[in-house]
C-alpha positions in Angstrom: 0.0 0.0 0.0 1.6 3.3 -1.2 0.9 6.4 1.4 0.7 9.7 -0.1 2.1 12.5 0.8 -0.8 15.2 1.5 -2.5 12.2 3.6 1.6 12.1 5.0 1.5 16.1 5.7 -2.1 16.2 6.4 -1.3 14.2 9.8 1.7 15.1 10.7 2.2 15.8 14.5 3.9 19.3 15.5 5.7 19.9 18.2 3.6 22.5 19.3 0.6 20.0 19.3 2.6 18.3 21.9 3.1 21.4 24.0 -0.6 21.6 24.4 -0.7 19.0 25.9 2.1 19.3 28.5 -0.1 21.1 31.0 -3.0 19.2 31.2 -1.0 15.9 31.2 1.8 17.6 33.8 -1.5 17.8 35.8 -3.1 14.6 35.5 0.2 12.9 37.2 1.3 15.2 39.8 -0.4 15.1 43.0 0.5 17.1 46.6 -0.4 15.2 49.8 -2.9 18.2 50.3 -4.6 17.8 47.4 -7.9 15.6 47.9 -9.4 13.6 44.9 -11.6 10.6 44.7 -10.3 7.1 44.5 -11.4 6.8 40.2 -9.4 10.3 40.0 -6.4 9.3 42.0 -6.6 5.3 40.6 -6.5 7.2 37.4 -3.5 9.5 38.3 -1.6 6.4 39.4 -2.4 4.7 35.5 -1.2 8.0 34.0 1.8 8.3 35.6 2.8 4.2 35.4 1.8 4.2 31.1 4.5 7.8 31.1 6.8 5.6 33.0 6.8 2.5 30.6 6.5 5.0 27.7 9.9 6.5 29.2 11.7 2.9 29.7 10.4 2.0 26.2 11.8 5.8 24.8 15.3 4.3 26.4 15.2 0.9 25.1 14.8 1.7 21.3 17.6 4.2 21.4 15.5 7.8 21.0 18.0 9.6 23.8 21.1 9.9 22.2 23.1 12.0 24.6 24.4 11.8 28.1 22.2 14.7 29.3 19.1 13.3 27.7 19.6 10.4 29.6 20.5 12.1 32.7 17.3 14.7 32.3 14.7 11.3 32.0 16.3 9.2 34.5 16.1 12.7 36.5 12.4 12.7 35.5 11.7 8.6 36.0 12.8 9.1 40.0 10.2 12.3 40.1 7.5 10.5 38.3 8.6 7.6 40.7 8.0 9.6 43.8 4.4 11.2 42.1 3.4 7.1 42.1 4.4 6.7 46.0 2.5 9.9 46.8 -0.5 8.5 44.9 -0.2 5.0 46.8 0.0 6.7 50.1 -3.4 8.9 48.9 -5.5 6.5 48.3 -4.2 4.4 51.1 -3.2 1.6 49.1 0.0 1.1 51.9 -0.5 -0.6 55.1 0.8 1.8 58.2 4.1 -0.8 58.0 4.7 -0.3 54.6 5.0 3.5 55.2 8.0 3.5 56.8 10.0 1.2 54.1 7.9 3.6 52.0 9.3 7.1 54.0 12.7 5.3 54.3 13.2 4.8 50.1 11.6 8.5 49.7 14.6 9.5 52.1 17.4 7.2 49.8 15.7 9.0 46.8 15.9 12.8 48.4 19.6 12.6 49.4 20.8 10.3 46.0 19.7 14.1 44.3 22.7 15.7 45.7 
């Protein structure tokens, strides 16, 4: 099957369609422990932010960062999105009270491996 090229330009994806997006999607996976939600908005916070993870191991895997600081600026971004998913598990109370404190002892490892 031969594409053509206006169906080609036609759908095309822009960068600035992407940049669009970034603040409704920067907003559907953050979270504050202040911040109340239902368990369907937080359950689908927590879905969000595990799909951007895989979609970042997969971005990895197939070679799409090239350089040393791209890899540096997503790993950077994989232990923030990482600490979004333990903020969502402990807001919809999906930790026991005994898992809280491996859970407050790995966000420690994480704050102090930033400097």
């Amino acid at each position: 099957m031969i594409i053509g090229n206006d169906l080609i330009e036609e759908n095309t994806i822009s960068f600035s369609e992407f940049e669009e997006l970034s603040m409704p999607f920067f907003k559907l996976i953050t979270i504050t422990l202040k911040e109340s939600g239902d368990q369907k908005d937080l359950a689908k916070k927590l879905e969000t932010a595990n799909t951007l993870k895989k979609l970042i191991g997969d971005m990895s895997s197939t070679g799409a960062l090239q350089t040393n600081e791209e890899k540096i600026k997503m790993i950077n971004l994989l232990e923030k999105i990482n600490l979004q998913i333990e903020l969502i598990h402990l807001k919809i109370k999906e930790l026991p009270p005994t898992d809280l404190k491996i859970a407050g002892k790995r966000l420690g490892k994480k704050a102090q491996s930033g400097f």
